[in-house]
C-alpha positions as CSV (number, residue, x, y, z in Angstrom):
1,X,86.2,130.4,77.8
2,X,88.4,133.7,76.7
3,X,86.1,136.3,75.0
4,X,87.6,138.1,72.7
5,X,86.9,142.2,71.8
6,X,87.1,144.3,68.8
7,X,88.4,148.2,69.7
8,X,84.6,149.1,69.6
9,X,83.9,146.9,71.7
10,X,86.1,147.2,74.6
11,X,85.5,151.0,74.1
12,X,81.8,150.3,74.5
13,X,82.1,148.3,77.8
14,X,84.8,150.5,79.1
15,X,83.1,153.9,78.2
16,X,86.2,155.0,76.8
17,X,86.8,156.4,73.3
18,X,87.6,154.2,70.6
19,X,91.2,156.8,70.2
20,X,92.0,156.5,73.9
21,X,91.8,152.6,73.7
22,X,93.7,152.8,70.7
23,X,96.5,155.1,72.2
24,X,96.5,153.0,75.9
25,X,97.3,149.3,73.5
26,X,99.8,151.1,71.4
27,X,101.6,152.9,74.4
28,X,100.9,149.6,76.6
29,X,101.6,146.7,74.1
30,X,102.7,144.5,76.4
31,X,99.6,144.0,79.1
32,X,97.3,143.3,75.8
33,X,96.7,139.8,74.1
34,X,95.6,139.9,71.0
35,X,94.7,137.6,67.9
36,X,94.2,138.2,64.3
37,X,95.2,140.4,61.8
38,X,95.3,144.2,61.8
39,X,91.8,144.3,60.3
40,X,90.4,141.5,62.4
41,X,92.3,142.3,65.4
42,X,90.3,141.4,68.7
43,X,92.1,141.6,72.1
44,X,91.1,139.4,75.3
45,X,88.3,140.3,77.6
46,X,91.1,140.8,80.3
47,X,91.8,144.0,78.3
48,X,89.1,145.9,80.3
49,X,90.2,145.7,83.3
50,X,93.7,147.0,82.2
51,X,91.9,149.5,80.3
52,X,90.0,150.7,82.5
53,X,93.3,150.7,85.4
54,X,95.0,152.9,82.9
55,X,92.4,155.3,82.0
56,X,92.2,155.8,86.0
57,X,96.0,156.4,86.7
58,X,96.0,159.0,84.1
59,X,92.9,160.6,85.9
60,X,94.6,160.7,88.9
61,X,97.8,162.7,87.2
62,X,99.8,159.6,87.0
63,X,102.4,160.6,83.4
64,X,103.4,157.4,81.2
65,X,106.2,155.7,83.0
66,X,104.4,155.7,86.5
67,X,101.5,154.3,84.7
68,X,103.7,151.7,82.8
69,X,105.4,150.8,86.5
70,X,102.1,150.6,88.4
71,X,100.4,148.1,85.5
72,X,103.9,146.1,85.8
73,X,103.6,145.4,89.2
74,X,99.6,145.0,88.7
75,X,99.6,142.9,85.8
76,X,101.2,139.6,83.8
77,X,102.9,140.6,80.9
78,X,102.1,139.2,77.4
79,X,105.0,137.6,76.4
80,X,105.1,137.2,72.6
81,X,107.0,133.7,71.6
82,X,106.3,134.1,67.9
83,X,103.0,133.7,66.7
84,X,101.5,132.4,69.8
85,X,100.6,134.8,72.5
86,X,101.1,133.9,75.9
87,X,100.8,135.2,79.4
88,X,103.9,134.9,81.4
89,X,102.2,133.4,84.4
90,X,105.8,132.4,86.1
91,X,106.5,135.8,87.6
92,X,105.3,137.7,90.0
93,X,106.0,141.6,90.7
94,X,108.1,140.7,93.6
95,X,110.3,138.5,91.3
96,X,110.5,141.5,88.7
97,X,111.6,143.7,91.7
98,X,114.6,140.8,92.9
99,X,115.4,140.8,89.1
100,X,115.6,144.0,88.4
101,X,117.4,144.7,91.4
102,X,120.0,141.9,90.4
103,X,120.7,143.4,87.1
104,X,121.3,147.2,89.2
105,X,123.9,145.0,91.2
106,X,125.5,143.9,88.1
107,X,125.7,146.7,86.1
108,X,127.0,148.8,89.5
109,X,129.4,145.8,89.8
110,X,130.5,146.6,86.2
111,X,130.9,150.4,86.4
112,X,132.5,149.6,89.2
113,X,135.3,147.7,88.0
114,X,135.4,150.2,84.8
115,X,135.8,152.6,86.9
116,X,138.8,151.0,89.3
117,X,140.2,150.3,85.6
118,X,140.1,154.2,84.6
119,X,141.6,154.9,87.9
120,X,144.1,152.4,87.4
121,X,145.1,154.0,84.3
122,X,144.6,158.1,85.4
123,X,147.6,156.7,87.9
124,X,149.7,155.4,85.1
125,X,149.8,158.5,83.3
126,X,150.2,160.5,86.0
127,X,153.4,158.5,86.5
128,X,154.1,158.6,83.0
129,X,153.7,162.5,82.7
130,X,155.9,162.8,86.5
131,X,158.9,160.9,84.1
132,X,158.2,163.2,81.3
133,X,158.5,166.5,83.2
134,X,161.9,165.1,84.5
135,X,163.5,163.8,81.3
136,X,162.4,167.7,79.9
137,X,164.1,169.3,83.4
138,X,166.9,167.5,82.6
139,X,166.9,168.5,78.9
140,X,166.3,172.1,79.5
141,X,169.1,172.1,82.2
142,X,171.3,170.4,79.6
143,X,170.2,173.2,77.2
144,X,170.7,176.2,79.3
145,X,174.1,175.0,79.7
146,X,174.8,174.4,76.2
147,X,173.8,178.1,75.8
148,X,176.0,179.7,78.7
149,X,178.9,177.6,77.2
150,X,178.3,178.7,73.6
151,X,178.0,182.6,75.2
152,X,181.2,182.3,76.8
153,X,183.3,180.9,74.0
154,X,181.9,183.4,72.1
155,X,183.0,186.6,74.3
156,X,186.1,184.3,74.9
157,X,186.4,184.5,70.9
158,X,185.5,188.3,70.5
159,X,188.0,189.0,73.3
160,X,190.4,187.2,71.2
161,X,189.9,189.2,68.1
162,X,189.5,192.2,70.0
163,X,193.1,191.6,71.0
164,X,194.3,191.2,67.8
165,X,192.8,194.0,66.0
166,X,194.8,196.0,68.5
167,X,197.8,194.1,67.9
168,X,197.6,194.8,64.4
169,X,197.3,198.9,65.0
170,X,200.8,198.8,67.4
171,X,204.1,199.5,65.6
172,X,206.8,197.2,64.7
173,X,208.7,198.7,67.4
174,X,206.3,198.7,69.8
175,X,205.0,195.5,69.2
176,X,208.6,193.9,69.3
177,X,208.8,196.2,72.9
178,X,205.8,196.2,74.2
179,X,204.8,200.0,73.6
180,X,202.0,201.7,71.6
181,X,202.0,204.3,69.4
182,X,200.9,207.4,70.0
């Protein structure tokens, strides 16, 4: 039959303060079955031993998630189905290892297949920018032309007006002979 223990009490038969056994079941939930209200809570005799495991790891330097690892491949987890408490009695640490290992290969499958997809797409607008760099050659070009055509119909023009600005200086005489005045 389950025996069931009151904070005091599992402090008293683990010689560990009440504070520390407070802080261990609220830092480690899920290794703890428990029944009642938050008044009346009491927590299953099995609680020592876990207690006690984790009062030890942290003497021996062990920090929170190595302590949280080592009681998950030490202990069942309480799995909480409402308001029943239950002890998940189906899996074993090896299972939680092939499980957990499963879901690594998944989410590396996944990154992955993001990642071929980002690749994919760097590629794309690499091409894209390639096409973009010649379309802009190919303006520029077409503008630098514009420019040297618009320079030399304007000398062509300023040589033309040059012309007849001295046309206009020459004598009737000259002009209808070809000679200048001097």
């Amino acid at each position: 039959m389950k025996k069931w223990l009151t904070i005091i009490e599992l402090s008293e038969k683990t010689n560990i303060a009440e504070s520390t056994v407070r802080r261990y079941i609220q830092k480690f939930p899920d290794f703890f079955i428990s029944k009642g209200g938050s008044r009346s809570k009491r927590y299953e005799d099995t609680a020592i031993k876990i207690l006690v495991r984790i009062k030890n790891l942290f003497d021996s330097g062990y920090e929170s998630d190595m302590v949280d690892s080592t009681l998950r491949s030490e202990f069942a987890m309480v799995v909480d189905g409402g308001n029943k408490e239950d002890r998940e009695s189906t899996s074993t640490p090896r299972q939680d290892t092939a499980r957990d290992i499963l879901e690594i290969k998944h989410a590396l499958k996944e990154q992955a297949e993001a990642l071929k997809q980002q690749q994919e797409f760097n590629k794309l607008l690499v091409e894209k920018l390639k096409e973009k760099e010649e379309r802009d050659k190919e303006y520029y070009k077409r503008f630098d032309e514009t420019i040297r055509r618009v320079r030399e119909e304007k000398q062509a023009i300023l040589q033309i007006a040059v012309a007849q600005e001295q046309e206009k200086k020459k004598g009737f005489l000259a002009r209808l002979f070809g000679k200048q005045n001097s």
